[in-house]
N, C-alpha and C positions, 0 to 999 in steps of 0.2 A: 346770757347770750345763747346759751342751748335752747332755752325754746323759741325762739327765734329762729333759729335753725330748723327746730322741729317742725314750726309751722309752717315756714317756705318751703321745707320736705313736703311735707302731708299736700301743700297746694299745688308745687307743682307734678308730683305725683297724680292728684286726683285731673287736673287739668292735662296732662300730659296723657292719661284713661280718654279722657273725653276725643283728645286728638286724636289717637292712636284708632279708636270706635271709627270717628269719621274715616279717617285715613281708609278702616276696611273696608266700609260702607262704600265710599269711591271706586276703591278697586275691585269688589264684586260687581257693580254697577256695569265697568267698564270689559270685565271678564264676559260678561252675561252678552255683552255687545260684540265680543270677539275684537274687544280693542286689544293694538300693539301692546306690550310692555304692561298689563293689565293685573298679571303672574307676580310681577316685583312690586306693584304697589299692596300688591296682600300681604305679600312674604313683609314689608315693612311695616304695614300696620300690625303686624304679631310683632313683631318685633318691638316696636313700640307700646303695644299692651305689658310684654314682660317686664321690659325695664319701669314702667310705669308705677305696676305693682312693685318694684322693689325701690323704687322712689318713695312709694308710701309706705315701706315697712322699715326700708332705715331712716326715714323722717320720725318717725315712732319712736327708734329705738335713740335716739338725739336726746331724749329726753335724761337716759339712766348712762349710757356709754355713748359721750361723744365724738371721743376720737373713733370707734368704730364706724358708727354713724359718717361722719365725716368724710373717713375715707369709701365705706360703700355709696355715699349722696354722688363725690365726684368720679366716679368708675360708672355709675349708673349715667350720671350727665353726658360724659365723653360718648359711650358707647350707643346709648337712647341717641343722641346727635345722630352719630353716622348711621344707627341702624333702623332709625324708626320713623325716618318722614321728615319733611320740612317740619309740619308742623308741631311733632314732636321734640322736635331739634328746637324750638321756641322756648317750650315749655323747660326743656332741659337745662337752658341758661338760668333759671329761676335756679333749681336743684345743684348748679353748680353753686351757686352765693350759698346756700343753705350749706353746702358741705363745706366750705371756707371756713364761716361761721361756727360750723362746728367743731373745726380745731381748734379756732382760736377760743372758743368756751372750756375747750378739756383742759381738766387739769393737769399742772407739772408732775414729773418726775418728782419723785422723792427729796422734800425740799431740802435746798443747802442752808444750811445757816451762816453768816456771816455777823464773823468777829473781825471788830479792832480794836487795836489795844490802841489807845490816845492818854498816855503818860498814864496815870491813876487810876482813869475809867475805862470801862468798857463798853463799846456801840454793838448791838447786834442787829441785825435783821432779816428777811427772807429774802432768796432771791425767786422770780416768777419768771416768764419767755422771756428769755433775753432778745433782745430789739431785734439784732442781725435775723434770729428766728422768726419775727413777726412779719421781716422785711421778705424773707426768702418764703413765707407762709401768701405774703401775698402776690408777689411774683409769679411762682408756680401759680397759684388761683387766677392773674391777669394772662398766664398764657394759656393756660387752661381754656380760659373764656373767649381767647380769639381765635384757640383752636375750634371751640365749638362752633362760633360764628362763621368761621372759611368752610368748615364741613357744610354748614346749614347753605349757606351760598352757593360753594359746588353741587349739591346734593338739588337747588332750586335751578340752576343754569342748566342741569343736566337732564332732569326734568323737562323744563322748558321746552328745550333741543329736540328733546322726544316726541311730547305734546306739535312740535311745528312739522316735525317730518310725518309724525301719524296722520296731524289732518290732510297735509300735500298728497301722503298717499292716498288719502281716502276721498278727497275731493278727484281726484284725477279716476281713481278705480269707478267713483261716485258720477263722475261725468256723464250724462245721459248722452252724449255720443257713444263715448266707450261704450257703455251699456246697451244700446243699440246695434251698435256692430257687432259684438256678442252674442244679442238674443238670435235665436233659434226663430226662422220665418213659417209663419203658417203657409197653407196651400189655400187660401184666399183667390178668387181672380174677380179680377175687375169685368168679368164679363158674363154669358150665362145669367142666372138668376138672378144675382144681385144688381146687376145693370140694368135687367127688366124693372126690379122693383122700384128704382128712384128714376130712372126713363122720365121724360115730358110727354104727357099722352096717356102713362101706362093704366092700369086697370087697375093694380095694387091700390089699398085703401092705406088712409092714415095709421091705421094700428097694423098693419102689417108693416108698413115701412121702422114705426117704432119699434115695435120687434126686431126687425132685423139688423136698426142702429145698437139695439141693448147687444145681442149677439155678436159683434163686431168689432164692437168698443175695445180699445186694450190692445189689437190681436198686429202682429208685425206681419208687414209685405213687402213684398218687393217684384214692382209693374214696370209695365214700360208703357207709358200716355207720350198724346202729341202734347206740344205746349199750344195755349193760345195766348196767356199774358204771363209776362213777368212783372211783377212789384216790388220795390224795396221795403222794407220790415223792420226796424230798429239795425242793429247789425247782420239780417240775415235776407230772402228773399222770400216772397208769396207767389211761388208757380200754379198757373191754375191753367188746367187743362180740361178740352170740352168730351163730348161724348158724339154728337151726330157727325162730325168728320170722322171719328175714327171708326164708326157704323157705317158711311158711303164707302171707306176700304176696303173693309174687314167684310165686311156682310153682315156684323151684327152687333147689336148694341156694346156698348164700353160708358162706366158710371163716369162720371165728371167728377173731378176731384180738385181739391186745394188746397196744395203742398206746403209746409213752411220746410223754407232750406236753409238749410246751416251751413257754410263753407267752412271748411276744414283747414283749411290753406288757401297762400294768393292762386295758384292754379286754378283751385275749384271757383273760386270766385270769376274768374275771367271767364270759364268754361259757363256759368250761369250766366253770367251778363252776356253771353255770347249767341244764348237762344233765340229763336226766332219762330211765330207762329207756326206751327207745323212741324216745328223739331220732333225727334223722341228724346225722353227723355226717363233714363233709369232711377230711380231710387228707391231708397231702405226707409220704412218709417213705421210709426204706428198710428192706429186708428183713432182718433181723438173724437170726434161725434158727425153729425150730417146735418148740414146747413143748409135749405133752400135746393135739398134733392141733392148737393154736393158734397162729398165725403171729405172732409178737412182729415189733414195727414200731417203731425205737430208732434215730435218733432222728426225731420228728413232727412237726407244726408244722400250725395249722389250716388249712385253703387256700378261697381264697373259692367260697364257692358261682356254678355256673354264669349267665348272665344269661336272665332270664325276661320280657326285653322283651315277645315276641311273646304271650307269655299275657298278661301283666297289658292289653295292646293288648285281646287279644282281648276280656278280660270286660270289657271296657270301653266296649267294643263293641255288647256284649250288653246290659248294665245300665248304659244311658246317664245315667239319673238318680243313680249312685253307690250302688245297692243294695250289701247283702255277698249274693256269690253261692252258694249254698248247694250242701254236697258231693252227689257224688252218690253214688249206691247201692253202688257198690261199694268207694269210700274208707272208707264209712261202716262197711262189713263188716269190712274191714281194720281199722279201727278196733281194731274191737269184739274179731277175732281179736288182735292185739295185747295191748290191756290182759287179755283172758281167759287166754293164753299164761302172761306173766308172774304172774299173780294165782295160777293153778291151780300153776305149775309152783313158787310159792316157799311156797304153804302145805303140798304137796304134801313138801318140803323140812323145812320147818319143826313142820308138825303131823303127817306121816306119817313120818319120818323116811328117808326114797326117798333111795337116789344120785341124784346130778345128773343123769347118762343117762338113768336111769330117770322120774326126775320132766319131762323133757323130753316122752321118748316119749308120757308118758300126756298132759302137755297141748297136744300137738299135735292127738293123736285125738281127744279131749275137745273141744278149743276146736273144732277144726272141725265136729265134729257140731253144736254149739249155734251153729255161725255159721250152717250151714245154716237153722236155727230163727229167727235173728237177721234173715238178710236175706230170710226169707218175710215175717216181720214189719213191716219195712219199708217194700216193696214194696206185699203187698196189704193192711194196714190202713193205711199210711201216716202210720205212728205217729213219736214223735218218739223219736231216739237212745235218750236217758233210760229212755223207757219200755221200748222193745223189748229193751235191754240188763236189765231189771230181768227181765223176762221170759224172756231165754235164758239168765240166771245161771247158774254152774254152779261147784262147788266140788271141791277134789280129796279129797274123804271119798269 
């Protein structure tokens, strides 16, 4: 029965090596990654390697002195359980039966002899373990062995627990929202050069525009565009915003873009769906490539509007008694350039049948001639909105 012993030693000893190797393999892996908890799977896989090697040197020694054997197989099993890994803790079940085994192989004490006297004769024989000992030999060996199993289970539930909390953090740290409210925003503007370059009309050549999508690619902004459409998008929306309205305000060109948004919360989601052609609208995002001269912006997220302390101070200022304080002339004009842009350029669309390009061009000219008219109107009769808009009306027939 000692070698029996020896060789469930020696086996799980070498297989208990091989766990222990992976075990470290894992947790350098996960080290190198800057994973949680990454530190104690190394510390176990040593851990694991030593008892290992002394699983295979008292499997060896089973051979000459069993009970020694024996008792280092099971002090090796206990300890390799709790200190060297689940999967170490496997192999150590093996090393516990081997150390069982090798008590029950060693020999007795100094044998007794037994006499009886039966009238005339005499009986002798040897005594070897007496029972109760083989009973209490395996007792100890069965708690032994569920002790190892509750360890190896704690040791994998606990484990587990770890593995679930690390990925929740890392998915959440890992969020490309988070990620993006974090990143650091370039000084990009949507206007200036790069507006020129994707412009309808512009001079810019094909390999310049490539150019300047390679340059671009990657880089975080955060603008403020009018909207002209809203789109739903699997769970999120497709803001897309144009460029020649906000070149009839502004006085100069602004690239056209198309946002994907991500609502964060039910608010932001209301506050999206709440857009309407001509809105502004803020957000944080990164530069994903340029599609059909339009800068696609994947993924988004709204970003709060700048603070307008010192205005709100000022009118406040002005209209002490809490009046609303009335636009002036040339918001008013904007305006009106606005809603006329879009009105001229989707009937123009729709009841003349004009490319998009096309229906642009004409209500840019269009709308600015009749803004002209709009903000005479204004001005010197000092009419109200309503009426001077009724007045420089202008349709794409």
């Amino acid at each position: 029965m000692n070698k029996t012993a020896a060789v469930l030693g020696l086996v799980a000893g070498i297989f208990g090596l091989i766990a222990a190797v992976i075990t470290l393999v894992f947790g350098g892996a996960a080290s190198a990654f800057g994973a949680k908890g990454a530190s104690t799977v190394v510390y176990l896989g040593w851990g694991g390697v030593f008892f290992s090697f002394a699983t295979i040197v008292f499997g060896a020694l089973a051979f000459s002195k069993p009970r020694v054997a024996g008792w280092g197989l099971t002090v090796c099993a206990i300890l390799g359980a709790a200190l060297g890994g689940t999967l170490v803790a496997i192999c150590m079940l093996l090393a516990l039966v081997a150390g069982v085994l090798a008590f029950m192989s060693s020999p007795a004490r100094p044998k007794n002899t037994l006499v009886v006297s039966e009238g005339a004769g005499t009986v002798s024989g040897k005594l070897g373990i007496k029972t109760w000992q083989r009973v209490a030999l395996w007792s100890v060996g069965g708690l032994a062995g569920l002790l190892v199993l509750l360890l190896a289970a704690s040791q994998s539930s606990k484990s587990g627990s770890e593995t679930e909390v690390s990925q929740t953090q890392t998915q959440a740290e890992n969020s490309p929202l988070a990620a993006l409210a974090a990143a650091p925003t370039s000084d990009l503007k949507p206007t200036g050069q790069l507006a020129e370059l994707f412009q309808l009309g512009t001079k810019s050549t094909a390999v310049q525009r490539e150019n300047a999508e390679k340059s671009i690619q990657g880089k975080v902004v955060v603008w403020q565009l009018r909207v002209y459409e809203v789109k739903r998008e699997d769970d999120g929306y497709v803001v897309t915003t144009t460029d020649s309205i906000s070149s009839l305000l502004d006085g100069e060109p602004v690239v056209a873009t198309s946002i994907s948004l991500t609502p964060r919360n039910a608010a932001e989601r209301v506050v999206i769906e709440a857009f309407k052609t001509g809105d502004n609208i803020r957000f944080k995002g990164y530069i994903k490539d340029v599609s059909l001269r339009r800068i696609r912006i994947k993924p988004a997220m709204l970003w709060p509007q700048k603070q307008a302390a010192p205005v709100a101070a000022q009118n406040s200022s002005e209209n002490p008694q809490g009046s609303p304080v009335q636009p002036d002339h040339k918001t008013l004009k904007n305006r009106y350039i606005l809603e006329c842009t879009v009105g001229v350029k989707q009937n123009a669309i729709r009841l003349g049948g004009m490319a998009e390009g096309d229906a642009e061009e004409l209500a840019k000219a269009t709308c600015m001639q009749s803004g002209i008219k709009f903000g005479e109107c204004v001005v010197r009769d000092g009419a109200t909105y309503e009426a001077c808009s009724r007045l420089s009306n202008v349709s794409a027939e």
